[in-house]
BABANU-132810 format. One record per residue (C-alpha): residue number from 1; x, y, z. Coordinates in pm, 1 decimal. Layout:
BEGIN
[NUM, [X, Y, Z]]
...
% end
This chain:
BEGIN
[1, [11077.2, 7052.4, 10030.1]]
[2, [11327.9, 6830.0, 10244.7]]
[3, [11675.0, 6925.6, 10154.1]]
[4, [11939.8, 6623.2, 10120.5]]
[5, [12172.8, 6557.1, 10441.7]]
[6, [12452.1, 6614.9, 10214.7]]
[7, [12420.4, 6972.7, 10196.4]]
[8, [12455.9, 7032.5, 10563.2]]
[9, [12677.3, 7286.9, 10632.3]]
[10, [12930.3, 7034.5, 10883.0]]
[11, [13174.2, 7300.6, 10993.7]]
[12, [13170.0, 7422.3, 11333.6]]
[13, [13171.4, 7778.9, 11179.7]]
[14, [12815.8, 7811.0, 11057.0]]
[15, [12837.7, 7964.9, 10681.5]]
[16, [12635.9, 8249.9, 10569.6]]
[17, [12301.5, 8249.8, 10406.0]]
[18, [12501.8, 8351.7, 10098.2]]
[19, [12748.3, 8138.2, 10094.8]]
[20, [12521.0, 7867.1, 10232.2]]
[21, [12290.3, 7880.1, 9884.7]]
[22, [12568.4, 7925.5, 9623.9]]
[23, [12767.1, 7627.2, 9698.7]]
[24, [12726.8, 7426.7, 9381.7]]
[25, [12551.5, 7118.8, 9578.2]]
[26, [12270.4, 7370.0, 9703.4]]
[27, [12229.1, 7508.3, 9369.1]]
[28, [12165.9, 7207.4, 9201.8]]
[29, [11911.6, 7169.7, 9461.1]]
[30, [11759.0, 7486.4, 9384.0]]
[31, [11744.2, 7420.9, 9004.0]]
[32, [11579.1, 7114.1, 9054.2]]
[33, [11257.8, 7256.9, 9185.6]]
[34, [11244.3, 7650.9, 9055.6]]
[35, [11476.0, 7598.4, 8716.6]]
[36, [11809.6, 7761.9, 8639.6]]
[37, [11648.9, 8066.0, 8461.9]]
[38, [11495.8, 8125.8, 8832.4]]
[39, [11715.2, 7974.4, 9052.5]]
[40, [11943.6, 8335.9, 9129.2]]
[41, [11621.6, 8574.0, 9169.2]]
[42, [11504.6, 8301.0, 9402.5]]
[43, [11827.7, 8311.2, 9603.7]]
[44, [11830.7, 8681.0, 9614.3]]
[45, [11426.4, 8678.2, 9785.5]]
[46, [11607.1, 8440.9, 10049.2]]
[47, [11896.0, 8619.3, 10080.1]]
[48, [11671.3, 8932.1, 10119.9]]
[49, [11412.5, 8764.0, 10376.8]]
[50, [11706.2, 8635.6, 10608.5]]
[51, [11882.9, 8993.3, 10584.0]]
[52, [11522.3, 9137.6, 10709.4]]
[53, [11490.4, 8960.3, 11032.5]]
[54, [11797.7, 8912.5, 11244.4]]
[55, [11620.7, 8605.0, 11423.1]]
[56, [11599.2, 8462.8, 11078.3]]
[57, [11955.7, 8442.0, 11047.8]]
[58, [12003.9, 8257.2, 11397.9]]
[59, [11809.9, 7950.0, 11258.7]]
[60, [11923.8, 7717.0, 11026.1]]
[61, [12041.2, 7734.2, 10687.2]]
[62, [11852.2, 7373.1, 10576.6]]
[63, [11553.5, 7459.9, 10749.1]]
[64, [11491.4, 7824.1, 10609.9]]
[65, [11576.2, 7631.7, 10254.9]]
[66, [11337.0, 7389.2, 10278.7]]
[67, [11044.2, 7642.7, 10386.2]]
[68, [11129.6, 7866.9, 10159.0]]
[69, [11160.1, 7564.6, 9864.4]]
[70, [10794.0, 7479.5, 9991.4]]
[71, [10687.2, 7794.3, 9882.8]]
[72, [10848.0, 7847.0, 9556.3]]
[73, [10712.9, 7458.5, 9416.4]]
[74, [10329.5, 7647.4, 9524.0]]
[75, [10422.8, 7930.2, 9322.1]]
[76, [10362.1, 8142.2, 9656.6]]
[77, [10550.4, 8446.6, 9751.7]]
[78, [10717.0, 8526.2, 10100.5]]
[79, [10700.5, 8859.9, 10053.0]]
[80, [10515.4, 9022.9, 10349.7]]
[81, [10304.2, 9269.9, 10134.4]]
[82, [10103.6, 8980.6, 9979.2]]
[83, [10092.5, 8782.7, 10269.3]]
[84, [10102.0, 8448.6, 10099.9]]
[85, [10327.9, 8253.9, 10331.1]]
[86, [10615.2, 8374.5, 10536.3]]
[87, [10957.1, 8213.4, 10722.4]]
[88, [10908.1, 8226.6, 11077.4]]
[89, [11168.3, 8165.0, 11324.0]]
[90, [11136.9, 7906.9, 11600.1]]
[91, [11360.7, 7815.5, 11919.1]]
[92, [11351.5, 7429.8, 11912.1]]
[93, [11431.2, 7405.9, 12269.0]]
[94, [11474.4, 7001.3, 12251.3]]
[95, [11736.2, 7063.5, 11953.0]]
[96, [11892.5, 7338.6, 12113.8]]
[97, [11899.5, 7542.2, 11803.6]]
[98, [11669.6, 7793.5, 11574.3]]
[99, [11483.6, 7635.3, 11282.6]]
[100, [11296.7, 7811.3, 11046.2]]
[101, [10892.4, 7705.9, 11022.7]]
[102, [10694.9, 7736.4, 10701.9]]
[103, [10344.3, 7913.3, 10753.3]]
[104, [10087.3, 7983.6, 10502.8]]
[105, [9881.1, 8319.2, 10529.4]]
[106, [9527.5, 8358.0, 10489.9]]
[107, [9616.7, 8521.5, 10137.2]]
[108, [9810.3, 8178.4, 10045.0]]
[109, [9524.5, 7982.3, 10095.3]]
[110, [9310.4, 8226.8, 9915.1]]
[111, [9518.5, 8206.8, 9616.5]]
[112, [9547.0, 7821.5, 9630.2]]
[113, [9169.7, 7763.0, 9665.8]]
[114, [9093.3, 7997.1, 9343.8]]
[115, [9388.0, 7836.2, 9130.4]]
[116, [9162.8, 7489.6, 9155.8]]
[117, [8857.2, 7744.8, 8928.6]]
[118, [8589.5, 7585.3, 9194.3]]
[119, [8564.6, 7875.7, 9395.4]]
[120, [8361.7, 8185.6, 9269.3]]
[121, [8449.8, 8348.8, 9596.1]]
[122, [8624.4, 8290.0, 9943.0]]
[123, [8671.6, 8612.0, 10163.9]]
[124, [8677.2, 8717.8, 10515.9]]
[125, [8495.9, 8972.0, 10751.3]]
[126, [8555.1, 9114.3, 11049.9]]
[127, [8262.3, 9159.7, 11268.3]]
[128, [8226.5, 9434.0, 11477.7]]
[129, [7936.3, 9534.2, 11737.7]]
[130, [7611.4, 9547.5, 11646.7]]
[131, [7610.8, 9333.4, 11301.3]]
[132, [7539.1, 8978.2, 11462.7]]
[133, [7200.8, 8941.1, 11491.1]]
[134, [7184.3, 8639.7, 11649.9]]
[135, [7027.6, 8319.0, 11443.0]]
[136, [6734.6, 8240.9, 11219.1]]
[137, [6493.4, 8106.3, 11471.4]]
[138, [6401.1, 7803.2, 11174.4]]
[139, [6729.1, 7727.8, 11032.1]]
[140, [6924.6, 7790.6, 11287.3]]
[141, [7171.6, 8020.1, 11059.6]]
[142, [7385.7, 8268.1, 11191.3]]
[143, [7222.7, 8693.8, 11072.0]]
[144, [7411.9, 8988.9, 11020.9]]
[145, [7331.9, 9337.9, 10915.1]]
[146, [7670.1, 9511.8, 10844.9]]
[147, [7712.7, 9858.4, 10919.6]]
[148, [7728.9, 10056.8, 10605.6]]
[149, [7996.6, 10362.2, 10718.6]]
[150, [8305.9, 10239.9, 10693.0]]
[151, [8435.3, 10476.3, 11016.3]]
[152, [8169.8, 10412.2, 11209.0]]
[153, [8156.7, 10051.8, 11208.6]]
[154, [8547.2, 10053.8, 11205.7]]
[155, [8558.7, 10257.0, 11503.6]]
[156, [8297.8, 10003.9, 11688.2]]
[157, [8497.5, 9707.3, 11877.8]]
[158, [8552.1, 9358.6, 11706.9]]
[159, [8287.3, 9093.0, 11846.2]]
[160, [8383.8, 8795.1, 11631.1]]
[161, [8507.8, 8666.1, 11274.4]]
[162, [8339.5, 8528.9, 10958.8]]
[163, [8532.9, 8318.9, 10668.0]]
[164, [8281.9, 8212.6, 10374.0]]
[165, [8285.5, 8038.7, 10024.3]]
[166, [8103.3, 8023.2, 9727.9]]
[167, [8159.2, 7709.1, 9480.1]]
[168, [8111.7, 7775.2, 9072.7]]
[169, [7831.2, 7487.0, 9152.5]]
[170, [7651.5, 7738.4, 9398.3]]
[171, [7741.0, 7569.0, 9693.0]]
[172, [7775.7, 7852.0, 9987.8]]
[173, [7939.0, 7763.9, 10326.1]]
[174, [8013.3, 7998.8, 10575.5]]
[175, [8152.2, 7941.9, 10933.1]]
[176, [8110.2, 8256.9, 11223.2]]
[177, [8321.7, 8246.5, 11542.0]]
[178, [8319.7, 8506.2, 11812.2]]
[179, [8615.3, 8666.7, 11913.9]]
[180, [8598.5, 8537.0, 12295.0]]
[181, [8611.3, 8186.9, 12099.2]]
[182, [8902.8, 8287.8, 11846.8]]
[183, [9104.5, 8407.5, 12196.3]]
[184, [9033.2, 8043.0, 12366.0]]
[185, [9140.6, 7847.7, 12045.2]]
[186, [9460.3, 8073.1, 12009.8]]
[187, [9530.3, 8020.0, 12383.5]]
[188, [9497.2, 7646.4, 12394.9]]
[189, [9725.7, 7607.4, 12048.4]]
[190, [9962.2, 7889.1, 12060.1]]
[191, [10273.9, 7876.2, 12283.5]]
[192, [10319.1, 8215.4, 12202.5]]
[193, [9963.6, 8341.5, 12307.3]]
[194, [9898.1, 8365.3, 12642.7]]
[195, [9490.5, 8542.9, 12696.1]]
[196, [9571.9, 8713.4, 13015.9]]
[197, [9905.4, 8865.1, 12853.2]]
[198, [9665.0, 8956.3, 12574.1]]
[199, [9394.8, 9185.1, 12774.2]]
[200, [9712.4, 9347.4, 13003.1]]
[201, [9870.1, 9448.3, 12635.6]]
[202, [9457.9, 9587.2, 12494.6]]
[203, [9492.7, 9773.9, 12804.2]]
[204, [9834.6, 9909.1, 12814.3]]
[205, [9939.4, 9743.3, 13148.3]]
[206, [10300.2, 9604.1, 12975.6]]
[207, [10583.3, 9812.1, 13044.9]]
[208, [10759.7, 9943.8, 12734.1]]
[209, [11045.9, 9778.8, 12838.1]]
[210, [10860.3, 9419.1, 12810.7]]
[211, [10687.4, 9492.2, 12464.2]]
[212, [10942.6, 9289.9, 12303.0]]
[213, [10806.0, 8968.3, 12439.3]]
[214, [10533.5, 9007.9, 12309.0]]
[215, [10579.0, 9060.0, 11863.8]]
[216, [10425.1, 8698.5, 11809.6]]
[217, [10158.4, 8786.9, 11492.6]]
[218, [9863.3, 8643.0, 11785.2]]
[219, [9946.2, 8974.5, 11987.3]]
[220, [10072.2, 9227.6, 11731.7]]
[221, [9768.6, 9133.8, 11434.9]]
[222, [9546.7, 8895.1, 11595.7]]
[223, [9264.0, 8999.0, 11345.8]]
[224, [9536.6, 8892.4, 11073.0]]
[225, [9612.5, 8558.5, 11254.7]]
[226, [9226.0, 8474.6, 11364.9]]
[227, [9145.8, 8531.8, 10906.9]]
[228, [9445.1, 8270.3, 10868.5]]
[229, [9268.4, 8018.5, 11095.4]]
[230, [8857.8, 8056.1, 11009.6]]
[231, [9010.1, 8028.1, 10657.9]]
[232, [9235.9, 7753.4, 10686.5]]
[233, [8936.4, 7570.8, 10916.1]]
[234, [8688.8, 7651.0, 10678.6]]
[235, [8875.5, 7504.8, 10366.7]]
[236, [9053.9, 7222.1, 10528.3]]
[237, [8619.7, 7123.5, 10674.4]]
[238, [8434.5, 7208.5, 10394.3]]
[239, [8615.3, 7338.2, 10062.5]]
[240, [8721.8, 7184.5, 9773.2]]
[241, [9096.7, 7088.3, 9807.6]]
[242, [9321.2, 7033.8, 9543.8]]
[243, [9694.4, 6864.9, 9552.0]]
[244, [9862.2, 7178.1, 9581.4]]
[245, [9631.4, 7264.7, 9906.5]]
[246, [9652.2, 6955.6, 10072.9]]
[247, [10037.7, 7008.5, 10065.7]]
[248, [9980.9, 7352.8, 10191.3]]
[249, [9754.9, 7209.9, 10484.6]]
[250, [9993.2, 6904.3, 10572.6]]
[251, [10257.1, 7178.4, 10591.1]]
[252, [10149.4, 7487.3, 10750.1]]
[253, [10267.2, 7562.7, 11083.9]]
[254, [10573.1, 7298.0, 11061.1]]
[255, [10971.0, 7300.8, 11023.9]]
[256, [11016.2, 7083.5, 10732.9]]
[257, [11350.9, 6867.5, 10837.3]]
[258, [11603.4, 6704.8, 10605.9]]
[259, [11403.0, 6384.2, 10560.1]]
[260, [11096.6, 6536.8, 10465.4]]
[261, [10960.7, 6442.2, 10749.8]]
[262, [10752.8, 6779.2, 10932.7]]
[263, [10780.7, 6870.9, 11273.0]]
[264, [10433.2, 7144.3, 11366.0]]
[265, [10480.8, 7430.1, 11618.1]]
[266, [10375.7, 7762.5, 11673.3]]
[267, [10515.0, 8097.8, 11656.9]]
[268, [10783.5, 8127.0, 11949.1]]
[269, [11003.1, 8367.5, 11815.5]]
[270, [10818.4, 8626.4, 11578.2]]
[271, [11037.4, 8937.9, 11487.4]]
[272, [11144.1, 9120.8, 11782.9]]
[273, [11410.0, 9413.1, 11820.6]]
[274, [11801.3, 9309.8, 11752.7]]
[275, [11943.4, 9179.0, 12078.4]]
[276, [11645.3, 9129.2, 12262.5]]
[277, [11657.9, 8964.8, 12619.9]]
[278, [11591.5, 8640.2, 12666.1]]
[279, [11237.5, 8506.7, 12659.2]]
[280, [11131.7, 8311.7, 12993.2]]
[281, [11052.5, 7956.4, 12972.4]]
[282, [10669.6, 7842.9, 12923.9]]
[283, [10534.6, 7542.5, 12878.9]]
[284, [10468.6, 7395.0, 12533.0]]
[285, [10139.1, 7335.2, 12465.0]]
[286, [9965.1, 7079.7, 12250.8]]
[287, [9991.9, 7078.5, 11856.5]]
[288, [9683.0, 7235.1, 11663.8]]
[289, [9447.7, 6923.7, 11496.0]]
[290, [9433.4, 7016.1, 11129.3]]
[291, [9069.2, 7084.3, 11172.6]]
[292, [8893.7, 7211.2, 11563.5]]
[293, [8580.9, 7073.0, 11654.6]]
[294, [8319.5, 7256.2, 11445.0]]
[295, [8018.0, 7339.5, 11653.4]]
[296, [7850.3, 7600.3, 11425.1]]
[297, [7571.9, 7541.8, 11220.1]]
[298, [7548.0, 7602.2, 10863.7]]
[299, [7567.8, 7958.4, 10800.3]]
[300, [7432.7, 8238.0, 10596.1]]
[301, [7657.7, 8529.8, 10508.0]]
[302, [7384.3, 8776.8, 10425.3]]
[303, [7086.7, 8650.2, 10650.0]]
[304, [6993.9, 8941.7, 10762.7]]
[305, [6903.6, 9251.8, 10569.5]]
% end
């Protein structure tokens, strides 16, 4: 949701998130898209979200609007429990300023898909050793045999990631990658995610005192980020996609600016400690395509036995 040049805050003395959404110009905003019976609960969730994360309230007040706007018109919640969609600070270095970016979780597009009543299912497994069993030597579909105690196979390392579907038509489509592959795509797309900074944290070989760099969701829940991805690859390929998803798609990952118009980054500043030190300069890497080159074959989620 773009929010209208005339409620920029033009002061040199930024305003308050507070203040910022109960000047009567943003209200009227507000009641426009959630309705005046909703409009003050949805003010106190911002208000709330902003208060949470002290690198939320460095960015600005239009931008954190407009993401959270997005998510109120999909009837999606930002609160971190459900994992729908969240505000995510980010340092746009070329602006000079913080901007808050709009990103969908894996649960968001979960919800979104079932709202459209064509999916009977859509879920997520983590695969750990020993349950790929390589591929049907006639079909060419991926086998598994999961491990049926829950500590065993929990305490067995992860080996790779499966997102599947099942339509109300019967229509199954499944999609497998391994984890080496999940660490390459976050590598190349992220400019938080860096692979070598990745195996030095596994291994405990960053100081304590550098931890802080490294909060982006790729480092501290990369299982988390790598269900947001296979699902958000697997719908965006295969699925069924209604209005309401499309938006989500055309959205995720971006700062929505004052035009409407959508700018799409990564996560550069996740929540860190208050008053951390500055973060050194890398270079920006190129933006994600909204779908990566699929080079799996059509899958079967229960091929083996």
């Amino acid at each position: 949701m773009a929010v209208n040049n005339s409620l920029v805050n033009s002061k040199p003395q930024r305003l308050g998130m507070t203040a910022y959404l109960n000047q009567d110009a943003v209200r009227t905003q507000i009641n426009s898209v959630v309705g005046s019976k909703r409009g003050t609960s949805f003010i106190t969730s911002v208000v709330s979200a902003v208060q949470a994360n002290p690198q939320l309230q460095e960015c600005t007040n239009p931008s954190i609007l407009s993401a959270a706007l997005l998510g109120e018109s999909l009837n999606l919640s930002p609160s971190a429990a459900l994992g729908q969609f969240w505000i995510i600070p980010y340092n746009n270095k070329k602006k000079g300023v913080k901007e808050a970016q709009f990103q969908l979780g894996a649960n968001g597009y979960k919800q979104l898909a079932m709202r459209t009543g064509q999916y009977r299912d859509i879920d997520f497994i983590i695969i750990h050793e020993g349950e790929y069993k390589g591929r049907d030597r006639f079909t060419g579909k991926q086998l598994f045999e999961f491990i049926q105690d829950d500590d065993e196979r929990e305490a067995l390392p992860v080996t790779g990631y499966l997102a599947y579907f099942e339509l109300t038509n019967g229509f199954k489509k499944s999609v497998y990658w391994t984890k080496a592959k999940m660490e390459k795509h976050a590598n190349q797309y992220s400019q938080a995610f860096d692979i070598e900074a990745y195996r030095k944290l596994q291994a405990g070989q960053i100081p304590q005192s550098d931890l802080w760099k490294y909060s982006s969701y790729w480092y501290s829940n990369f299982d988390g980020m790598a269900e947001k991805t296979l699902i958000k690859h697997l719908l965006s390929k295969y699925g069924i996609l209604s209005t309401e998803l499309i938006q989500a798609v055309d959205a995720d990952d971006a700062v929505i600016n004052e035009d409407g118009s959508k700018n799409y980054v990564d996560i550069v500043d996740a929540p860190a400690p208050v008053t951390p030190a500055p973060e050194p300069e890398k270079e920006e890497k190129k933006p994600e395509p909204a779908a990566a080159p699929e080079d799996d074959p059509a899958a079967a989620l229960f091929g083996g036995k």
